[in-house]
N, C-alpha and C positions, 0 to 999 in steps of 0.2 A: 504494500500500500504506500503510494505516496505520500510525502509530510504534509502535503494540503487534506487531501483526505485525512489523513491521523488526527490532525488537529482539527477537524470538521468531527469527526469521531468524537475527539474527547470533550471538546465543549459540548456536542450535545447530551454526552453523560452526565457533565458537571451541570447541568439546569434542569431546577426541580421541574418535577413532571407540569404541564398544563394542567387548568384546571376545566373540569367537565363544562360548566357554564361556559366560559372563553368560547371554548370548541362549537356548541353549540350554536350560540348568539354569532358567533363566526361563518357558521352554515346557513343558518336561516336567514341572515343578510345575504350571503351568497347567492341563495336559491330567490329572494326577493330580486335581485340585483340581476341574476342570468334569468327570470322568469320575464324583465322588462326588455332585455338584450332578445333573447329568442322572439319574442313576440315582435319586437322590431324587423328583425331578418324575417320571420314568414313573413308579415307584412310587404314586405321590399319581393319575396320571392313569390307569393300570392299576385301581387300590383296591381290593386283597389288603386281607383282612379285618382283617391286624396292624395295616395303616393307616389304614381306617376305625378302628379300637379308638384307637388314639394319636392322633387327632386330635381323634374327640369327648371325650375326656377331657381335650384341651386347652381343649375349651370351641370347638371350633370346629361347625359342624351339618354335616352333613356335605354339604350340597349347595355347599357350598363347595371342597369337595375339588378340585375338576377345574380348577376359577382358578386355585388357589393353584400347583397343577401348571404348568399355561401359563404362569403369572408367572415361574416359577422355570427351566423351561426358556427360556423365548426368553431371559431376562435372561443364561441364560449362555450360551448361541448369540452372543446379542450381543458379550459378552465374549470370547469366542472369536475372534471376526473382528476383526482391526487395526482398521480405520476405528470401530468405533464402539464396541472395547473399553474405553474411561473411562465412557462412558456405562451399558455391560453391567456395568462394576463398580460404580458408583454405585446400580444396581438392585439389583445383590447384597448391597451395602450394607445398604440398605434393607428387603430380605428379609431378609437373618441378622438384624440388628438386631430384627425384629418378633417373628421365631425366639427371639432371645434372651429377650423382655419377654412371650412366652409361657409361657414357660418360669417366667420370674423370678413372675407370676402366678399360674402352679398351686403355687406352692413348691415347687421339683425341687427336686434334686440341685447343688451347683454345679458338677458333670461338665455338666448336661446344658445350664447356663445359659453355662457357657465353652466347649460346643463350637461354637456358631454365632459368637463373640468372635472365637478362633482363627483359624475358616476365611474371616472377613471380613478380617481382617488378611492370611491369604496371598492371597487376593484380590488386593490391591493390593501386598504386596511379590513375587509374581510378576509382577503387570504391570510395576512399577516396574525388574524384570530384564528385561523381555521390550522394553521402551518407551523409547528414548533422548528423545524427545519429552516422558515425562511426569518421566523425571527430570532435564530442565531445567528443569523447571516446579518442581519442590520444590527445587530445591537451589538 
């Protein structure tokens, strides 16, 4: 084992165990959070006319719709599942952020430029609850 691993080992030995609440409140925001994500993505992959309207107005064509859907569902599938939820968040990341500077582009509202802000941040402070792994790594 390499010394980053060993010491990735040993601190997570030396941190008292999570506690059951944490973990929970952790998930249930999760599943609040990827339950408004997925609905988003069918949405975009469904394309109900409100969503065709709201998108070419953001300047996107709309043959793009059905991508930006699949990007945004698997990224939070991914996030969903342990194994390869840092990675699902780093996607989400990267989707809200694009969200965002969409937004910041057509000169919204800044309701509509902080709500993809917000929901990237519970993103990672739910995982941060749900993940002892990843908050060894921050702290």
């Amino acid at each position: 084992m390499n010394a980053i691993a060993q010491n990735f080992t040993t601190d997570l030995s030396h941190h008292q165990p999570m506690s059951g609440t944490r973990i929970w409140i952790g998930r249930i925001l999760s599943g609040i959070v990827s339950a408004f994500l997925l609905f988003d993505g069918a949405m975009k992959l469904l394309k109900p006319s409100f969503v065709l309207k709201a998108t070419i107005e953001l300047g996107y064509p709309e043959s793009t719709i059905i991508g930006i859907g699949l990007v945004l569902v698997l990224s939070t599938l991914l996030y969903l599942i342990p194994r390869t939820a840092i990675f699902g968040a780093v996607l989400l990341s990267g989707y809200l952020g694009g969200a965002a500077a969409s937004q910041v582009r057509v000169s919204a509202p800044l309701f509509n430029i902080l709500f993809p802000v917000v929901f990237g941040c519970l993103v990672w402070v739910c995982l941060c609850l749900r993940d002892r792994r990843l908050r060894v790594i921050l702290s």
